[in-house]
Each structure stands twice: as structure tokens, then as C-alpha cells.
N, C-alpha and C positions, 0 to 999 in steps of 0.2 A: 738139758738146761744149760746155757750159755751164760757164760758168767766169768768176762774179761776181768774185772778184779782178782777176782780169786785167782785166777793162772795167773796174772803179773805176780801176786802175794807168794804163789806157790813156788814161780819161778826166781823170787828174791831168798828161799830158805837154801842150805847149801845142800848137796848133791845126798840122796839119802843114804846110799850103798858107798859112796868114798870120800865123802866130807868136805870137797870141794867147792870153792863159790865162781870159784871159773864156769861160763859158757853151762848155766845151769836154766834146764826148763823146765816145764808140764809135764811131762809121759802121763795120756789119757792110759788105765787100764784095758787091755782086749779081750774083755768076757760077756761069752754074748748075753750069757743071764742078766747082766749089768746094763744090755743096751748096743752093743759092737757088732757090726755086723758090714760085711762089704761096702764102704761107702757112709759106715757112721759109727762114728766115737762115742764113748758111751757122754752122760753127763758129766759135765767139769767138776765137781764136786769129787770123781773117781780119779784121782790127780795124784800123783807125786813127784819130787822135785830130783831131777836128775840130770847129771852133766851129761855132754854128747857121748860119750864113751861108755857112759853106765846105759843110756837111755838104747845104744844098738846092742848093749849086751842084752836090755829087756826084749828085744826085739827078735833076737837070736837066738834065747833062750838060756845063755850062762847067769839069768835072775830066775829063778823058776817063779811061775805064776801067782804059787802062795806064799812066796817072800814080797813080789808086790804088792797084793792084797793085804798084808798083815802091815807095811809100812804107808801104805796109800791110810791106811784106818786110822795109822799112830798119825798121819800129815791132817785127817779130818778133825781127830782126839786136838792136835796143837791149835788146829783153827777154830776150833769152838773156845776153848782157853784164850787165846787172844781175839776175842769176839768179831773174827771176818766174818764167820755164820754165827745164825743163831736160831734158836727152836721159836718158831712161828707159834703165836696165843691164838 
């Protein structure tokens, strides 16, 4: 699911891991049960807000996988509370 709003929303909160609002993006999580796989990111919704510096540590692996998942949760937790998503009737 593609979903331009929410990564500009995602990419306006500051950096999750060093509280920075410098040069902060998306980082899609890379789990393939989530959807990742050579050639595709999972859905936008699996999102969290990270500056360049934290975002190649994700990538390097000085974030381990389930410190992203547990702050990508708390980034979905903040966006239901500020109603960028919401539960489909």
C-alpha cells in the first residue's frame, strides 16, 4: 500500500533513535513476513522516521530488527492518536 502522505507525516516526526529533525525520512522496515523482498518494500504503513545516519545504521544492522519493529509500532500507536490513519467501518 502506497501511501505518500503518511511518509511525508512520517518523515516530519524527528529521528526515532537520536531525536533529531535534521535530514529525517521513512526507513520502510526489511521483513520479508511484512512484505520485503528483492525489489519491494514492504507497505508504507511499516514506516519509521529516521535521520541519514540512524537510517544506514538500520541498514547495517547497529539497530537490530526488533528495535525497529517495536518503534515502527510505537510510529503507527502515534499515527492512529493523531488521526493520519484510522480503523476502516
Amino acid at each position: 500500500m502506497k501511501n505518500k502522505k503518511y511518509l511525508q507525516w512520517v518523515a516530519s516526526l524527528p529521528c526515532i533513535f537520536c531525536a533529531t529533525l535534521q535530514g529525517v525520512q521513512a526507513h520502510h522496515l526489511r521483513v520479508m513476513v511484512l512484505g520485503a523482498g528483492v525489489g519491494r518494500k514492504t507497505p508504507d504503513i511499516f514506516t519509521l522516521p529516521v535521520c541519514y545516519k540512524c537510517h544506514e545504521d538500520c541498514h547495517n544492522g547497529t539497530h537490530p530488527k526488533e528495535d525497529q519493529m517495536r518503534w515502527c509500532l510505537q510510529t503507527i500507536g502515534r499515527a492512529f492518536a493523531e488521526e493520519m490513519i484510522q480503523w476502516k467501518k
